[in-house]
N, C-alpha and C positions, 0 to 999 in steps of 0.2 A: 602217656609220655613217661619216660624210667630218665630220673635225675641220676649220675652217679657223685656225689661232691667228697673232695679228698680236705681234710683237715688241717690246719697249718702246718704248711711245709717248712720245716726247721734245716737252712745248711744246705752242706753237701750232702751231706746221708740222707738230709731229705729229699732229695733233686735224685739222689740215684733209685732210690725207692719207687720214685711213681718212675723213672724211667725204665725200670726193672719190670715191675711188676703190672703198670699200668695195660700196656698189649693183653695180657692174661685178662685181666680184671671188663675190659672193654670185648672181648671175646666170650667170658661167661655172663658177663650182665647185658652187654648189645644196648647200652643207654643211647639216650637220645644227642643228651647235649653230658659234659665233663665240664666242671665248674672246683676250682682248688683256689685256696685260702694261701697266698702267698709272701704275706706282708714281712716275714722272718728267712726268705729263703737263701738272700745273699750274704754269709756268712752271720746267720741269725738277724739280722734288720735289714729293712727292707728288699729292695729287687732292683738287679740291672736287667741292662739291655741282653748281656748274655745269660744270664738265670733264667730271663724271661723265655729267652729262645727254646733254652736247654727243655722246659717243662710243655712248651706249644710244638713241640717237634716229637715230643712224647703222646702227645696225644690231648691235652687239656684244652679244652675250647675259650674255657670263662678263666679270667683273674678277679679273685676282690682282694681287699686288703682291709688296714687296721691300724693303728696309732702309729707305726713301722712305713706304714706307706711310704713314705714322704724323706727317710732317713738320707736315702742316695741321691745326690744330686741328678746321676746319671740314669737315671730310673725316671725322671720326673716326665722325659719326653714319652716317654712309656703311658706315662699316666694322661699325657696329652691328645697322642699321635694314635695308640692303640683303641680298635673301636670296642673291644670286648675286655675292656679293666676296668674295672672299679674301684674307688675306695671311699670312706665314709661320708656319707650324702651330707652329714652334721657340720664338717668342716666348713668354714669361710668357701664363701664362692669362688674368691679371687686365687685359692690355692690350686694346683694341679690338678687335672683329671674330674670326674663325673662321679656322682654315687648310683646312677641309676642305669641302666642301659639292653634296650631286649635286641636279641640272642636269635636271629630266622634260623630255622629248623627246617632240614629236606623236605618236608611235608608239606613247605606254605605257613602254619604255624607261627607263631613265636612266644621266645618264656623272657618276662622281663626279671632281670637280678638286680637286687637292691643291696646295697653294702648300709649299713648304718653301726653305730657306734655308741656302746654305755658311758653315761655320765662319774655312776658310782665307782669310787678310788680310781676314776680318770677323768680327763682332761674335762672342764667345764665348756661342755660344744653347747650347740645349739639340743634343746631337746628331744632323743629322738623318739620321742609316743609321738607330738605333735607333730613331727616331720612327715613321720611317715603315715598320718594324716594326707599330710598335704599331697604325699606322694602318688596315693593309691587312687586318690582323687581324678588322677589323669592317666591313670595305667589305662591301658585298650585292650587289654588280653584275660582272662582268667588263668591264664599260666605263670603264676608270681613267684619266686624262691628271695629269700633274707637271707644274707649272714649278717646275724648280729654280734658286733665284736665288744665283749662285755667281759666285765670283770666277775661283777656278784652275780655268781647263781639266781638270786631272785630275783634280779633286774629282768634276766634272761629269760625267766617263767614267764613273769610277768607281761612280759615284751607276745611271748605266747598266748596267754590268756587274752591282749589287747589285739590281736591279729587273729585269734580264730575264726575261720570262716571265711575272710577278707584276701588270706594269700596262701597259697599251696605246701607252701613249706616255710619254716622259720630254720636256722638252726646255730648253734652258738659257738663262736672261735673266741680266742684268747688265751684261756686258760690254762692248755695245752694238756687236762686232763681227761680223758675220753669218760662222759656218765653213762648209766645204764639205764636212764630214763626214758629212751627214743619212745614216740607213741604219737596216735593219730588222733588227735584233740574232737572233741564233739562235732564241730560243726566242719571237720573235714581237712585242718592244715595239721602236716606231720613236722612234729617237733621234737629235739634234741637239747638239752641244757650244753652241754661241750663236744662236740665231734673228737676233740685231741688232737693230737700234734702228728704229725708223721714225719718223723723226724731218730734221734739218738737217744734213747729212755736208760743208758747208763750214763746220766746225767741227772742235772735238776731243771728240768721243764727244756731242755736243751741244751744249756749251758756246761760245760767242763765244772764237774761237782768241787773240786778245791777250790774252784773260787767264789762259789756262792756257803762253800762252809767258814771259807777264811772271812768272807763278809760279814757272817751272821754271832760267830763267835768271836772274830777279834776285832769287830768293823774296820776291817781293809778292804779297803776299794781296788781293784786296779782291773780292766777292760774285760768285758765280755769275751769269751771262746768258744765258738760253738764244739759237740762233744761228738765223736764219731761211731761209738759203738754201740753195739743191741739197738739196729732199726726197726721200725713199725712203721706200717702205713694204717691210717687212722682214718674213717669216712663212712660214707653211710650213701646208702643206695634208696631212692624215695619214686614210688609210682603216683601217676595222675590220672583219675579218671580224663579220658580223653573230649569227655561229652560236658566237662562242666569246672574240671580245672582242682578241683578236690581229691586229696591224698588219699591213698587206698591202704598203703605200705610205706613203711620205712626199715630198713635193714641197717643194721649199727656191724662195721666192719674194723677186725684190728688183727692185721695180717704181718706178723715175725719175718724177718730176712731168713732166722733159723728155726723154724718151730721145735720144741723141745720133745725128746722121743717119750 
C-alpha cells in the first residue's frame, strides 16, 4: 500500500498547489489512497464547504485537521456530513465531526486515519497517548496512518516512540516547518517530526510577514493574512508492507511552483 500525505494546506496558494501539481504527483507515485492536512486552508483557518470541494476535485481522498478545524462555522457540516474528514479525536465528543475513520481502498482493503492532537503550548484536550490507547484497541486493520497535530517537536517523537509497531505511520502537522528526520522506526512505523506546510513560504509560517513582524517588535495586533507568494507543496510518500501493515519507506517531498535554475 503507497500513502501519499500533503502537509498543511495554507490558503489559496495552498489550494492551488495541490490542484496544480497534485495529477503529476498521483501519476509518478500511483498511491493508493491521498490524505492532506487541511485545517488552515480557508484563508489560513479552517475549511468551507468550497475549499473542501476545490482540494477533493483535485484529487485528495482523506481530510484531517487541527486546532483550526472548528474556525468556520460553515465547514462544521463538512466535519459532520463528510465520511472521509477527520479532526482531533482529543476534542469533546459533543463538538463536530470524528477523529477516527477508515478509508475502503479498491482492493477490499481498508487504512484507518486517526487525527489526534498535542497538549504542549496548546489547548488542555483530553490526553492524546491514552486516547490513542483506546483507539487502536478497536482498529480491525493493520493498515493505521496518524496526523499528529502538535506543537513541540518532542511531544511529536515521542508520540512516535509510543506507537512504534502499533500503527504504520505517524506523521506530524502544525508547525508548518517541513524536518529532515523522516525514518522508519524499529519495529516498522514510518515517522516524520513535521511534514510542513504547503502553502506561501515568503511569509512567516503563512502569514503576510508585516504583520507578524509589526507583532513581535511593536506588539500590534491586527488580523491574520494569509501570504501569496514563493509556493511549496510539502508531504511525504510512505509504503506498506502489504502482508502485515508495516512501513517499508517514507519519502519527504518539497516541491517549488518555481524551482530555482
Amino acid at each position: 500500500m503507497r500513502i501519499l500525505f500533503i502537509g498543511d494546506i495554507f490558503g489559496e496558494a495552498g489550494r492551488k498547489m495541490v490542484k496544480d501539481f497534485l495529477p503529476g504527483l498521483k501519476s509518478k507515485y500511483s498511491p493508493d489512497v491521498v490524505i492532506a492536512n487541511a485545517e488552515n486552508m480557508a484563508g489560513g483557518t479552517g475549511m468551507t464547504p468550497k475549499t473542501y470541494l476545490e482540494i477533493v476535485q483535485a484529487g485528495v481522498d482523506v481530510v484531517t485537521g487541527g486546532n483550526h478545524s472548528f474556525d468556520k462555522k460553515d465547514g462544521h457540516v463538512i466535519l459532520d456530513e463528510e465520511p472521509y474528514v477527520v479532526r482531533p479525536a482529543n476534542y469533546p465528543a459533543e463538538l463536530p465531526g470524528k477523529g477516527i475513520i477508515n478509508f475502503p481502498l479498491k482492493d477490499g482493503r481498508s487504512l484507518s486515519v486517526i487525527n489526534m492532537q498535542g497538549r504542549t503550548f496548546m489547548e488542555p484536550l483530553n490526553c492524546p497517548f491514552r486516547m490513542m490507547d483506546d483507539l487502536l484497541s478497536e482498529v480491525k486493520t493493520p493498515f493505521i496512518f496518524v496526523d499528529f497535530h502538535a506543537e513541540a517537536s518532542s511531544e511529536k517523537v515521542a508520540m512516535g516512540w509510543h506507537l512504534d509497531g502499533r500503527v504504520s505511520a505517524i506523521v506530524g502537522t502544525h508547525t508548518h516547518v517541513q524536518t529532515a528526520d523522516e525514518r522508519v522506526l524499529p519495529k516498522g512505523t514510518a515517522a516524520i517530526t513535521d511534514v510542513g506546510m504547503t502553502g506561501p513560504y515568503d511569509s512567516v509560517i503563512g502569514v503576510q510577514k508585516q504583520i507578524i513582524l509589526d507583532r513581535y517588535i511593536y506588539r500590534k495586533h491586527q488580523k491574520f493574512e494569509p501570504a501569496e507568494h514563493d509556493p511549496f507543496l510539502c508531504g511525504v510518500v510512505i509504503d506498506l508492507d502489504d502482508n502485515n501493515g508495516k512501513a517499508t519507506k517514507i519519502e519527504r517531498l518539497r516541491i517549488p511552483r518555481f524551482p530555482s535554475v
